[in-house]
C-alpha positions in Angstrom: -1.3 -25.0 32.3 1.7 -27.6 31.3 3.7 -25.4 29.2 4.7 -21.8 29.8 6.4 -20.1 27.0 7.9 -16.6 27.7 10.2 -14.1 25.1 11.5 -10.5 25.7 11.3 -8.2 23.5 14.2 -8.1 20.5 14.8 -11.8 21.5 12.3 -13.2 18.9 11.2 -9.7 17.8 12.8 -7.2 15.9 11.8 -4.6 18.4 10.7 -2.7 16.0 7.1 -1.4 16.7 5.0 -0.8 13.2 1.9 0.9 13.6 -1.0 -1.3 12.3 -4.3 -0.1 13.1 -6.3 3.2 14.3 -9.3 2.9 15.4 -11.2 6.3 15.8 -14.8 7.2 16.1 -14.6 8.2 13.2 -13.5 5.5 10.9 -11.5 2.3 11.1 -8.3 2.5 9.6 -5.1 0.0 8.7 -1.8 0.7 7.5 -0.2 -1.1 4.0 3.6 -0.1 4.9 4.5 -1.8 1.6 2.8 1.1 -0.3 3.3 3.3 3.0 -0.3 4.2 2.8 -3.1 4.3 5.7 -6.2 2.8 4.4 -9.7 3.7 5.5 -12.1 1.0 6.7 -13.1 0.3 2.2 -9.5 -0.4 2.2 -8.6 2.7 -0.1 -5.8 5.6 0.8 -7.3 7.2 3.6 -7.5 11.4 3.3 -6.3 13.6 5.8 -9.5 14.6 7.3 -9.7 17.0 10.7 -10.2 13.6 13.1 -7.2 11.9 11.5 -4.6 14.7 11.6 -5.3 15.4 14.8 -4.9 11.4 16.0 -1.5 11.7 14.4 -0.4 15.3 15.5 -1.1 13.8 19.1 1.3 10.6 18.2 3.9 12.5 16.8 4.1 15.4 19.3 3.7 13.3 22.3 7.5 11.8 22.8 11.0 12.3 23.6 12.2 10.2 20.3 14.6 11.5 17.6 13.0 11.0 14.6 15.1 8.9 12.0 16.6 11.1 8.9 18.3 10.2 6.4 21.7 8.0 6.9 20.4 7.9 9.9 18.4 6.0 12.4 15.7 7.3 14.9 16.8 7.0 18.7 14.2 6.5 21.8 10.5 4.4 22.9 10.1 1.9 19.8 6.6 3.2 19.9 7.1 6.7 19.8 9.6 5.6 16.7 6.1 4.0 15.3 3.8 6.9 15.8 6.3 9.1 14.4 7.0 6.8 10.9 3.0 7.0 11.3 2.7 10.8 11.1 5.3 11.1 8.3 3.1 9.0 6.0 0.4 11.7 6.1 2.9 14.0 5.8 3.4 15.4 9.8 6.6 16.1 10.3 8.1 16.3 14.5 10.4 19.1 13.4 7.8 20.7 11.6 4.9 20.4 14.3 7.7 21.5 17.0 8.5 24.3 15.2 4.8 26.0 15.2 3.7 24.6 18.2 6.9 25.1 21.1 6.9 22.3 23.8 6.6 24.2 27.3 5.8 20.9 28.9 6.0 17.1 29.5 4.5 15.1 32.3 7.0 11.8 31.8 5.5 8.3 31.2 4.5 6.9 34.9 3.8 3.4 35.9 0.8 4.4 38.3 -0.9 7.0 36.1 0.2 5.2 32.6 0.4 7.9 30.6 2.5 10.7 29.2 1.6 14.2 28.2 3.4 17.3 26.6 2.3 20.8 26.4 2.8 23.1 23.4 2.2 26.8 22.8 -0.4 26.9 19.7 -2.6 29.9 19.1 -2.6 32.2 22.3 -2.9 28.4 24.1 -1.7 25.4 25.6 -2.1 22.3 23.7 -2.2 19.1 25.4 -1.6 16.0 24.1 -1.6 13.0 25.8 -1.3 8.9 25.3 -1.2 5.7 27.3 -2.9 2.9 28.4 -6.0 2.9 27.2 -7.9 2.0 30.4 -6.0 5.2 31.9 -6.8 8.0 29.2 -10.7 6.7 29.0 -10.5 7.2 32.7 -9.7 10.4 32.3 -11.6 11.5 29.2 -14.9 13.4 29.5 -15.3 14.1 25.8 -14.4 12.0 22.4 -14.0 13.2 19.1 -12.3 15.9 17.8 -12.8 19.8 19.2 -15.6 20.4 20.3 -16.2 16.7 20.5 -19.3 15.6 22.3 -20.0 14.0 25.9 -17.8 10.8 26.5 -21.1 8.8 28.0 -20.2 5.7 30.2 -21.3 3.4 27.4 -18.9 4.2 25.0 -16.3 4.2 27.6 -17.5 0.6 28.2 -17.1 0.4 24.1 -14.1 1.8 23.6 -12.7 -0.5 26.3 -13.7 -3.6 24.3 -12.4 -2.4 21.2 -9.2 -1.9 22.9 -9.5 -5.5 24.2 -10.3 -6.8 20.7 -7.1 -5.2 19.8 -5.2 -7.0 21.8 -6.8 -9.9 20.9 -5.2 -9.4 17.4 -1.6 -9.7 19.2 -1.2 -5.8 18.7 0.0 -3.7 21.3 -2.3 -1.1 21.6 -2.2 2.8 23.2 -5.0 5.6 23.3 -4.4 9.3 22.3 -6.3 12.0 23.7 -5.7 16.0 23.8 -7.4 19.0 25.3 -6.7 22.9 25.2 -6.5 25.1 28.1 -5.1 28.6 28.8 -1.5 29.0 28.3 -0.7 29.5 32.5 -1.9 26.8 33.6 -0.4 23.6 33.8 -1.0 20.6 31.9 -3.0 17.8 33.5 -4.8 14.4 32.8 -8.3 15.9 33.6 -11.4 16.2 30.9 -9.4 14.7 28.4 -11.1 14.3 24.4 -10.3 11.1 23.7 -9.6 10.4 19.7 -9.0 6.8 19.3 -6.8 3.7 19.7 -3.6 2.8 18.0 -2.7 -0.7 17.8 1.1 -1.6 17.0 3.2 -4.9 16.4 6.8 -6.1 16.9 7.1 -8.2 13.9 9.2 -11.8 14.6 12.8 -11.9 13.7 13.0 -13.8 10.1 15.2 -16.7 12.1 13.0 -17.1 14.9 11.1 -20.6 13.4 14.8 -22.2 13.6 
C-alpha cells in the first residue's frame, strides 16, 4: 500500500443516508428517489405485497428517529432517517404504525451484539422487530421470509451473507431486518429470528467535494 486515503462521514458526504437497494427473498428491488418510487427487479413501481410491507414496517418501527414533517427536518441515526423516508414512499407512516402497534420495548443498538430491537403490542402479542449487521441478525435467524416463513438452512445463510458482501461491493452501506412474534410477557430477544432481507444505503458525496 503507498497511499492511504481516509474521510469521515459529512466531510466529503452529505451525511445523508438514501436507501438504495432491498434485497429480499422475494424480489430484488431499487429505489428511483427522483420519481420517489421503489422499483421491482423489471424495473417498474414495485406493489405493496405482504414480503415488502413487512421489510419496511420493520425499518420504520425499529428507531429512535423523529421523522421529518413539514417545515421541518427529521432528528436522529441518518439511517433510521433513510428507512423511514423509505417506508413513507409506500405509504408507512412512524406515527401511524406507533399508533396501532404501542412500543413496550427497545433493546438499544450494541457494539458486541450489533443490533437493535423494539417491541410493540399488535394483536393480543408482542411484535419484534429487529435490524443490524447483517452477519449478526443471520446469526440469529432460524427462519426467512415472511410469517410463517420457512427453515433458514445453513446454505442460504452462507447466500445471504454474499449478497450482503456484494452490497457492499457496490459502496452501499448495508443492514439486515428481521422480526418475530412471541407472547406479550415475555421479553424481546435476538433468538429464532425470520430474517426478511437486506437494505443497502448510500451517503451521497457533497457537490464540492471534486475541488
Amino acid at each position: 500500500t503507498t497511499v492511504v486515503c481516509t474521510d469521515k462521514t459529512g466531510t466529503l458526504t452529505e451525511n445523508r443516508m438514501t436507501a438504495e437497494r432491498l434485497w429480499l427473498p422475494s424480489s430484488d428491488y431499487r429505489l428511483d428517489h427522483e420519481r420517489g418510487w421503489i422499483l421491482d427487479s423489471s424495473g417498474k413501481q414495485a406493489s405493496l405485497d405482504a414480503a415488502l410491507r413487512r421489510a419496511l414496517e420493520v425499518g420504520v418501527l425499529c428507531g429512535t428517529a423523529t421523522p421529518e414533517t413539514q417545515g421541518a427536518a427529521g432528528a436522529g441515526d441518518p439511517i433510521e432517517l433513510a428507512l423511514l423516508r423509505l417506508g413513507a414512499l409506500a405509504g408507512l407512516d412512524h406515527g401511524t404504525l406507533v399508533a396501532a402497534w404501542p412500543k413496550l420495548h427497545e433493546i438499544a443498538f450494541d457494539t458486541e451484539t450489533k443490533m437493535m430491537a423494539t417491541g410493540h403490542r399488535r394483536d393480543g402479542r408482542l411484535f419484534v422487530a429487529v435490524k443490524g449487521a447483517p452477519e449478526a441478525v443471520l446469526a440469529c435467524a432460524t427462519r426467512i421470509g415472511s410469517e410463517p416463513g420457512v427453515k433458514l438452512s445453513a446454505e442460504a445463510r452462507a447466500k445471504w451473507l454474499g449478497r450482503a458482501a456484494s452490497l457492499a461491493e457496490e459502496g452501499l452501506r448495508v443492514l439486515a431486518v428481521a422480526e418475530k412474534t412471541i407472547p406479550l410477557q415475555e421479553s424481546p430477544s435476538y433468538k429464532n429470528l425470520t430474517f426478511l432481507g437486506l437494505v443497502g444505503f448510500r451517503d451521497p458525496p457533497r457537490i464540492d467535494v471534486r475541488e
